[in-house]
RODO-2510 file (C-alpha; in nm, 4 decimals, decimal comma):
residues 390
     n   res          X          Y          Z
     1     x    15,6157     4,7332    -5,6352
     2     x    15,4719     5,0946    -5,5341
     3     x    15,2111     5,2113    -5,7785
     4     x    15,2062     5,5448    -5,8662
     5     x    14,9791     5,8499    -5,9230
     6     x    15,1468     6,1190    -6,0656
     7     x    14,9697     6,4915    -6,0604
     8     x    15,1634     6,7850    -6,2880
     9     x    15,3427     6,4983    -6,4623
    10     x    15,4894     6,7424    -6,7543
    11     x    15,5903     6,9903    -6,4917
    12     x    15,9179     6,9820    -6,3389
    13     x    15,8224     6,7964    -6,0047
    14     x    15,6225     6,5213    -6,2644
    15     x    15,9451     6,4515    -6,5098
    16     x    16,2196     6,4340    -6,2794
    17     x    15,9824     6,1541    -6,0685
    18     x    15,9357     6,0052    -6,4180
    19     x    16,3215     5,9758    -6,4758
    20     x    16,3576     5,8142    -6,0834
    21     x    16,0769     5,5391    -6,1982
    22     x    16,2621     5,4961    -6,5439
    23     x    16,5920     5,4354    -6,3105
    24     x    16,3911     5,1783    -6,0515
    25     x    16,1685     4,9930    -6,3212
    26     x    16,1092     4,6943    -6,0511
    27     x    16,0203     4,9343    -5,7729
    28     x    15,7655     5,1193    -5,8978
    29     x    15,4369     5,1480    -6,1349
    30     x    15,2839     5,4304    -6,2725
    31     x    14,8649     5,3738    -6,2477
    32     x    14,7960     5,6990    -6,3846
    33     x    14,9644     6,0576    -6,4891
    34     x    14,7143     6,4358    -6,4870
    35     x    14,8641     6,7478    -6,6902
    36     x    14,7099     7,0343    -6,8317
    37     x    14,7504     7,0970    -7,1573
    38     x    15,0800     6,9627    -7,2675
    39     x    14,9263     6,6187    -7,4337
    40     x    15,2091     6,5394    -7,6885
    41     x    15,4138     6,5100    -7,3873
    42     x    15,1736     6,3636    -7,1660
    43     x    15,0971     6,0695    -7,4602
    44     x    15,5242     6,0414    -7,4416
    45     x    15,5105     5,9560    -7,1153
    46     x    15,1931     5,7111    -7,1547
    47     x    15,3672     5,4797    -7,4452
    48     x    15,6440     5,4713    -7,2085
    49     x    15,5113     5,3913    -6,8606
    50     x    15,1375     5,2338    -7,0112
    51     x    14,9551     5,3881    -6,6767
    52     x    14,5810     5,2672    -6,6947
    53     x    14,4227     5,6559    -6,7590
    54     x    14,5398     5,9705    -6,8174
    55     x    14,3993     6,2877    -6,7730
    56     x    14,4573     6,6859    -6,9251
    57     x    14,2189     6,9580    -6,7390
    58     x    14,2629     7,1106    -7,0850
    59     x    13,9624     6,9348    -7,2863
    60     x    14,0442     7,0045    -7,6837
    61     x    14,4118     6,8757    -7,5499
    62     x    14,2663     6,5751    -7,4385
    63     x    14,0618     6,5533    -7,7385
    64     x    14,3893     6,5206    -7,9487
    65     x    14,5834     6,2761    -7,6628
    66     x    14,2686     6,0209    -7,7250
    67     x    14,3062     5,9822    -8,0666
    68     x    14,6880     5,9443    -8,0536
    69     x    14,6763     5,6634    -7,7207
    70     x    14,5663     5,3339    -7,7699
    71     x    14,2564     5,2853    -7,6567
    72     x    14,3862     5,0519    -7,3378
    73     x    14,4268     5,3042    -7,1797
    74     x    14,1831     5,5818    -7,0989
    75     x    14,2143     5,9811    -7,1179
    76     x    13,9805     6,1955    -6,8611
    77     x    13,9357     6,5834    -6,9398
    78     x    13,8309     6,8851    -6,7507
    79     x    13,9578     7,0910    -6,4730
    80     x    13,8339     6,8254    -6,1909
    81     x    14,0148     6,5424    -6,3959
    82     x    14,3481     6,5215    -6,1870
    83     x    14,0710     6,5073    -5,8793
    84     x    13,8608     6,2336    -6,0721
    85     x    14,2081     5,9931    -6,0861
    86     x    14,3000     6,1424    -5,6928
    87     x    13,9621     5,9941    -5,5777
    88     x    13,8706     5,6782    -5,8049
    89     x    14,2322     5,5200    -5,9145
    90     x    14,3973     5,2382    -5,7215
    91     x    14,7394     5,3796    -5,6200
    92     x    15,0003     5,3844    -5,3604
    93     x    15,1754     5,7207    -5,3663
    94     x    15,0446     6,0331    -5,5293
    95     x    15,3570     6,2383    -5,6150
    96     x    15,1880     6,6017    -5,6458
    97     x    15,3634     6,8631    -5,8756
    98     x    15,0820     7,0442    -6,0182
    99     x    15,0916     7,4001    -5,9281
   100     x    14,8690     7,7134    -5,8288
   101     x    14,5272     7,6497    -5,6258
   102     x    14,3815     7,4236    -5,8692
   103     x    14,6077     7,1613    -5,6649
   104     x    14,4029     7,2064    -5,3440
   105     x    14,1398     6,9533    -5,4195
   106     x    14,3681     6,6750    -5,6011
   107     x    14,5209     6,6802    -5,2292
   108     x    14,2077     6,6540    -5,0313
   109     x    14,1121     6,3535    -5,2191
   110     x    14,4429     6,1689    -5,1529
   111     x    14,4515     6,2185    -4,8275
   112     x    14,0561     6,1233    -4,7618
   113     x    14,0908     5,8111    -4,8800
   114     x    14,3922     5,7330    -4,6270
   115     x    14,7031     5,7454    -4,9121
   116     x    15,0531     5,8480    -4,9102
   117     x    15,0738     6,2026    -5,0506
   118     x    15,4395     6,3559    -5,1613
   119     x    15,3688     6,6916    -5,1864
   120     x    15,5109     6,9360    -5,3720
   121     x    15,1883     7,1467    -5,4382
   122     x    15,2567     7,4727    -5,2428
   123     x    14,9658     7,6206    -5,2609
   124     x    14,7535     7,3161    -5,1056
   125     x    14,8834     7,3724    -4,8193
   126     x    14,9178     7,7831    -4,7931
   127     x    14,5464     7,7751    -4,8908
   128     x    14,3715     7,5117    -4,7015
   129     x    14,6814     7,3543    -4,4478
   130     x    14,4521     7,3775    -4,1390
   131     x    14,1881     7,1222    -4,3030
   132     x    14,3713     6,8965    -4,4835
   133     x    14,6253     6,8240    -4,2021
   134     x    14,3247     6,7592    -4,0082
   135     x    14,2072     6,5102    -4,2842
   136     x    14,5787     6,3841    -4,2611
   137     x    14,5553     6,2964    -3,8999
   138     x    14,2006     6,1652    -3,8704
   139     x    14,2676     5,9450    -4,2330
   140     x    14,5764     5,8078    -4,1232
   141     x    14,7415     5,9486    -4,4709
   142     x    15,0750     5,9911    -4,4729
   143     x    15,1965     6,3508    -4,5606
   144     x    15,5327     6,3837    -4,7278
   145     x    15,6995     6,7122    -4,8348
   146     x    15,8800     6,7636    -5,1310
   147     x    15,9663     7,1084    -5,1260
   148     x    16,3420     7,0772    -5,0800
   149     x    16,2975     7,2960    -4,7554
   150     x    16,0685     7,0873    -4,6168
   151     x    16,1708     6,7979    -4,7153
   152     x    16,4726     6,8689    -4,5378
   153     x    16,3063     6,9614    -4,2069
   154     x    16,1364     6,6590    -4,2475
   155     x    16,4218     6,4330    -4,2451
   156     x    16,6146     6,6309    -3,9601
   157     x    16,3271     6,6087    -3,7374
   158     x    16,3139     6,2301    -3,7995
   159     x    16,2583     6,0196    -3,4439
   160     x    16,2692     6,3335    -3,2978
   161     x    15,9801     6,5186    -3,1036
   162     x    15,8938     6,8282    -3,2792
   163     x    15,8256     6,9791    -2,8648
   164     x    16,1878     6,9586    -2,8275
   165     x    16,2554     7,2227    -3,1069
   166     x    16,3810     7,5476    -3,0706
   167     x    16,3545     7,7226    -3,4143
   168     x    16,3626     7,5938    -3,7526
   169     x    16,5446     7,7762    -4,0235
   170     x    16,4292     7,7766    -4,4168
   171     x    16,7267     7,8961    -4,6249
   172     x    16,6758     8,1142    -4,9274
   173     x    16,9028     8,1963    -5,2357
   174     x    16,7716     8,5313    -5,2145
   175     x    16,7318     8,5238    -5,6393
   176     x    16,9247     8,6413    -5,8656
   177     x    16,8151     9,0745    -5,7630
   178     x    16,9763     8,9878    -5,3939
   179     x    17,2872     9,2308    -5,4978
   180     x    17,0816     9,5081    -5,6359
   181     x    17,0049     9,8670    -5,5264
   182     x    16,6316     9,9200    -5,4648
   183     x    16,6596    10,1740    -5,6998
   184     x    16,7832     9,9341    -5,9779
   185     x    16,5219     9,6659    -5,8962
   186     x    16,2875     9,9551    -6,0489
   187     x    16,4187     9,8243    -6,4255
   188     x    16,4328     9,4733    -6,3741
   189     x    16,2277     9,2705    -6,6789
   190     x    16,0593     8,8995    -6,6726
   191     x    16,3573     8,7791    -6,8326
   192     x    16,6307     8,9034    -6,5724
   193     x    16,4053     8,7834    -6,2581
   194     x    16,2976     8,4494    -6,4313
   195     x    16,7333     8,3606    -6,4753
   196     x    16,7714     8,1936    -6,1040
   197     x    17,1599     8,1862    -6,0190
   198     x    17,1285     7,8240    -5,8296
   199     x    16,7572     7,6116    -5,9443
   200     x    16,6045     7,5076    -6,2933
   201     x    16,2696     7,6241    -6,1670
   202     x    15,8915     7,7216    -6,3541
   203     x    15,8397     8,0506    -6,3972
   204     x    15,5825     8,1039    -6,1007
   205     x    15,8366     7,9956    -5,8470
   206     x    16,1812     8,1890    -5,9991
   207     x    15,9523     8,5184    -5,9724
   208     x    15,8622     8,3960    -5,6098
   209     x    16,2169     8,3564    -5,5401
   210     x    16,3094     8,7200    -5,6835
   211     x    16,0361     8,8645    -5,4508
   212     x    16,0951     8,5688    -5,1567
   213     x    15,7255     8,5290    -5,2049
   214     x    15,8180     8,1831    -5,2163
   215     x    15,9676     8,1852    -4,8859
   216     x    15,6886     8,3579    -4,7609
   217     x    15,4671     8,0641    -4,8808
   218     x    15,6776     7,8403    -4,7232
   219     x    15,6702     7,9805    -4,3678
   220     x    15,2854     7,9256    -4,3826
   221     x    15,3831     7,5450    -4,4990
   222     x    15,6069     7,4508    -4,2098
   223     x    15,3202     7,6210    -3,9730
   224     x    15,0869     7,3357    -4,0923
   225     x    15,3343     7,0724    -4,1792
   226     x    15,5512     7,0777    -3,8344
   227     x    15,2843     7,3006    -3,6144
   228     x    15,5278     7,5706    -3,5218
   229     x    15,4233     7,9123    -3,4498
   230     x    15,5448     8,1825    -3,6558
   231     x    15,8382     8,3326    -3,4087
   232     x    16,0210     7,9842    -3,3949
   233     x    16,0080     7,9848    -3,8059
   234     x    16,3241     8,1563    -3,9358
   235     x    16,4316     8,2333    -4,2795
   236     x    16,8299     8,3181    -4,3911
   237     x    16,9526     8,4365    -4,7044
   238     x    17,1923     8,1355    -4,8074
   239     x    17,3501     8,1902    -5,1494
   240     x    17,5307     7,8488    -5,1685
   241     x    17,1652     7,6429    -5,2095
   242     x    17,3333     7,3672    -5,0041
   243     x    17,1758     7,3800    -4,6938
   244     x    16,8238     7,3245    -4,7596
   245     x    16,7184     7,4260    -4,3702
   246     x    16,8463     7,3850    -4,0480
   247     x    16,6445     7,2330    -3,7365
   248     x    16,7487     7,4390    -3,3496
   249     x    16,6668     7,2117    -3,0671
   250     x    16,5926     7,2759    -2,7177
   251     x    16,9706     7,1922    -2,6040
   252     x    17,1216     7,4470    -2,8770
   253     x    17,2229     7,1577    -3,1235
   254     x    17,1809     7,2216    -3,4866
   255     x    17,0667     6,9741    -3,7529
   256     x    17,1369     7,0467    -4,1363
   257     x    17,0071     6,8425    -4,4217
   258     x    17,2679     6,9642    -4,7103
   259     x    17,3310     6,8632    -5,0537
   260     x    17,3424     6,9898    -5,4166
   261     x    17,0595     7,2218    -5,5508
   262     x    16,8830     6,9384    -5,7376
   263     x    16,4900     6,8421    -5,6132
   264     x    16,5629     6,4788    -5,7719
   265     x    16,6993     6,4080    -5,3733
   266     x    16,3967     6,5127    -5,1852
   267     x    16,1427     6,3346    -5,4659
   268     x    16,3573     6,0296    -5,4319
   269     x    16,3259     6,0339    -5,0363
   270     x    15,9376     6,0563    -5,0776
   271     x    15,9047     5,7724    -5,3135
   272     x    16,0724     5,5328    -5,1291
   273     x    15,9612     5,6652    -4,7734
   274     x    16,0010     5,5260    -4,4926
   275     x    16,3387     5,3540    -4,6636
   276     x    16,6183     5,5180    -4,7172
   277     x    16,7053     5,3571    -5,0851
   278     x    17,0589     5,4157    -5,2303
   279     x    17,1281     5,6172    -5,5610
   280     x    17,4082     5,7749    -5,7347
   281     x    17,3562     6,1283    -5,6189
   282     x    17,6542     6,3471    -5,5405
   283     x    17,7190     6,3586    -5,1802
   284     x    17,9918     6,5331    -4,9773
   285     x    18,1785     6,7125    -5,2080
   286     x    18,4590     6,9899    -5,0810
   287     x    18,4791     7,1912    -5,3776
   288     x    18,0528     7,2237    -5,3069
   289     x    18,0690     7,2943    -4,9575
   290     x    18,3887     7,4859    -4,9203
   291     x    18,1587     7,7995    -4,8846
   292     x    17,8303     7,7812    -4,6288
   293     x    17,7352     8,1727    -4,5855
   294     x    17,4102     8,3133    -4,3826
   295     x    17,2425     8,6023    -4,3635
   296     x    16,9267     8,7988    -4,2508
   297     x    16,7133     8,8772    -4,5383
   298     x    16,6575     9,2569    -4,5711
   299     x    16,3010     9,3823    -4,5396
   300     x    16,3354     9,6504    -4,7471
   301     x    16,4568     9,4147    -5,0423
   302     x    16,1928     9,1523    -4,9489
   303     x    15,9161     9,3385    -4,8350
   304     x    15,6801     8,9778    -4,9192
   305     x    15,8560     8,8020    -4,6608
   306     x    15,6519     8,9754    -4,3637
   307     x    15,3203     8,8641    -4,5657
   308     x    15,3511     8,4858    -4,5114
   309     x    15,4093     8,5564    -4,1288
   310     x    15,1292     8,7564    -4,1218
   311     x    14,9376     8,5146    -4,2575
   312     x    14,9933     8,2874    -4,0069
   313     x    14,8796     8,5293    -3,7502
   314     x    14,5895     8,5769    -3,8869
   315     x    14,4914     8,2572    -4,0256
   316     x    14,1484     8,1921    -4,1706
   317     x    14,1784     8,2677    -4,5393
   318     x    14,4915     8,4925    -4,5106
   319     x    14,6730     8,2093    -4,7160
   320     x    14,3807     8,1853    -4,9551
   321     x    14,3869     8,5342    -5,0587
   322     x    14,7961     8,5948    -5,0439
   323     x    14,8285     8,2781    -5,2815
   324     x    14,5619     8,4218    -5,5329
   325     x    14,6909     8,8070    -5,5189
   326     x    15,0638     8,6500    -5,6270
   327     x    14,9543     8,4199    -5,8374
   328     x    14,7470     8,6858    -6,0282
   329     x    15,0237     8,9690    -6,0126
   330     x    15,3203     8,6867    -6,1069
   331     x    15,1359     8,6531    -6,4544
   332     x    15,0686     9,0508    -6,5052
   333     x    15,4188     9,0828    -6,4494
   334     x    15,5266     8,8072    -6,7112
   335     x    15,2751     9,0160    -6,9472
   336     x    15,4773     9,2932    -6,9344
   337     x    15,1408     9,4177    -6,7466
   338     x    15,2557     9,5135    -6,4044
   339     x    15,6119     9,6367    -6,2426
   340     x    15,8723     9,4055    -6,0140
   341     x    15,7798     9,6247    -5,7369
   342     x    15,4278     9,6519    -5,7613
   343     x    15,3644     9,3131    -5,6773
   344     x    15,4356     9,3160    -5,3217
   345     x    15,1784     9,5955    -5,3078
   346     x    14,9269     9,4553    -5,4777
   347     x    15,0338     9,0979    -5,2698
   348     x    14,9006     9,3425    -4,9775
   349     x    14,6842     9,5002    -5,0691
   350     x    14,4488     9,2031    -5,1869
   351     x    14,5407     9,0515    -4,8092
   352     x    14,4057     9,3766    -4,6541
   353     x    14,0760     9,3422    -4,7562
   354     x    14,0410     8,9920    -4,8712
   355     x    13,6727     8,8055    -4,8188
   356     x    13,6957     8,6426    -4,4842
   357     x    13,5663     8,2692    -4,6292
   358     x    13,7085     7,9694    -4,4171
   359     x    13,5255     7,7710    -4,2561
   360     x    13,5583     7,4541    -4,5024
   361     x    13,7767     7,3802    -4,8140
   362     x    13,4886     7,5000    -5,0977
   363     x    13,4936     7,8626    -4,8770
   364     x    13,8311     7,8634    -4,9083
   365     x    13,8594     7,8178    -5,2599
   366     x    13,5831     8,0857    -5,2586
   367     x    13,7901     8,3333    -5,1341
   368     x    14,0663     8,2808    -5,3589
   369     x    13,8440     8,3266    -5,6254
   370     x    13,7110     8,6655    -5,4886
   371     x    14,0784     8,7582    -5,3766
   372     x    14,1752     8,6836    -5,7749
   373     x    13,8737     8,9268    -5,8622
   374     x    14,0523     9,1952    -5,6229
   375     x    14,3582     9,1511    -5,7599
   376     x    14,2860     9,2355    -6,0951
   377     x    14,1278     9,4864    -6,0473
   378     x    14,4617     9,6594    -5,8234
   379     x    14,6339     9,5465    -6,1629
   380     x    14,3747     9,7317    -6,4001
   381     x    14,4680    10,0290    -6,1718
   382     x    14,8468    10,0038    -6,2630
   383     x    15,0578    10,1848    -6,5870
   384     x    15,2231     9,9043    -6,7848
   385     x    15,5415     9,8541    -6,6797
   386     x    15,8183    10,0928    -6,8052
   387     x    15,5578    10,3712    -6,8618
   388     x    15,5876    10,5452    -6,5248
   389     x    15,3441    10,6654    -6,2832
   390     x    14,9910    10,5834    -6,3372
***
């Protein structure tokens, strides 16, 4: 039986791992679960799967979630609680789903200590990628995407030497804007960009995928994860959402990993890693793969995409500070605070003249903080969206 850490466990990535232990009850145990602030769901899950602590980086949530768990088993607070269980908890697998920056050090932990680490935490490794796959290699920790794209060119480049490819390609829905005129994506509101035509996403990552911000992040990802340089990374508009990336080797052969739009496939793969493990998930279906279209993503459209190459370019804290400006400009446009199309500006802007801090972890999370700070204050500059030019 594979004990289980699970970080972000009321997020999406954290309940649909939940419902794969609920289905394999004699395969897996859950030691302990980390939310934020959601404690009447987190104390749900704890009745159900009795892990030995909890935690909520929220404290007057976990306030309430103590006096509503029985007192077997114990309930951490504070923002470094999900790290407190990462570094002190016997555990197998930690199954990562938290997300923003706050997931960088919950990873670090894991992997210092030599564990298995399904990762679904973007921003761990856009922010820090160079130092923890360095802790990664000299731990002997075992690194296991769960980004559906990665996850994918994970599995394709399995017994395969990574030397021997030519290109790999991350596909992209291109959102649900990919059809509109620049001059229409002027008017678009939270609500239109947050209604994703393929994925059940959180709202940080549909915005990403409006803007391909998320792609962008993800080009820095399979830089670290795979160590390929930017020009053999690829990215291609792919409405279907069944192809989740494609793997170019040396002799022209193409490898796909394919199947429905549904991350329950790629979280099941890392759980059971290095097995293969059957389950009832729809395979090969005609009527779903009838249709496989490509394209090139437009710049114009996507002007974000660029950013994420750049930032592997430049390296350093380039991911640091790209993370934080989105991140910051995502939630001013939720607020109603900030236009669609100023984010990529401000995205830049903030990348332009971020801090330069990277020579360890704590510096990097230093500069996100600073590039947060400069990113505000591009937002403070902007009119409210819908009230014109500032």
């Amino acid at each position: 039986m594979k004990s289980l850490l699970i970080l972000g466990s009321t997020g999406s990535i954290g309940t649909q791992t939940l419902e794969l232990v609920r289905a394999s009850p004699r395969a897996f145990r859950v030691a302990g679960l980390a939310a934020g602030r959601s404690w009447q769901e987190l104390r749900a899950q704890a009745l159900e799967f009795r892990p030995s602590v909890v935690a909520l980086a929220d404290p007057e949530a976990a306030r309430a979630l103590r006096a509503a768990l029985p007192a077997e088993i114990a309930v951490r607070a504070g923002p470094a609680a999900a790290e407190e269980l990462a570094a002190e908890l016997d555990y197998d697998l930690a199954v990562h789903g938290m997300v923003g920056a706050a997931g960088v050090l919950p990873s670090a932990r894991v992997l210092e200590r030599g564990l298995a680490l399904a990762l679904a935490n973007k921003e761990s490794l856009v922010v820090a990628g160079e130092h923890l796959m360095e802790l990664a290699r000299s731990r002997g920790a075992v690194l296991l995407p769960v980004d559906s794209e990665h996850s994918a060119i994970f599995q394709c480049l399995r017994g395969e030497d990574v030397r021997r490819v030519r290109k790999v390609y991350l596909t992209a829905s291109g959102g649900p804007f990919r059809d509109l005129s620049l001059a229409e994506l002027a008017h678009v509101t939270p609500e239109m960009a947050l209604r994703h035509p393929n994925w059940d996403m959180g709202p940080r990552i549909s915005i990403g995928s409006a803007t391909l911000m998320n792609k962008a992040l993800e080009v820095i990802e399979a830089h670290h994860l795979f160590g390929l340089p930017p020009e053999r990374i690829g990215v291609l508009l792919h409405r279907q959402s069944v192809v989740h990336s494609l793997v170019e080797f040396c002799d022209g052969s193409v490898i796909a990993q394919m199947g429905p739009p549904d991350m329950h496939g790629p979280i099941h793969y890392a759980l059971h890693h290095p097995d293969r493990s059957p389950a009832d998930f729809t395979g090969f279906d005609p009527v779903l793969f009838r249709e496989l279209s490509f394209e090139e993503p437009d710049p114009a459209r996507f002007p974000t995409l660029e950013l994420g190459y750049r930032c592997v370019r430049e390296g350093a804290d380039a991911g640091a500070a790209l993370n934080a400006a989105d991140e910051v400009a995502v939630e001013a446009f939720l607020d109603g605070r900030l236009s669609f199309q100023e984010i990529p500006r401000i995205n830049r802007r903030v990348l332009e003249s971020r801090p330069g801090l990277a020579h360890d972890i704590p510096a990097l999370l230093e500069s996100d903080a600073r590039a947060r700070d400069l990113a505000r204050a591009e937002v403070a500059q902007c009119a409210p969206a819908g009230a014109g030019p500032a």
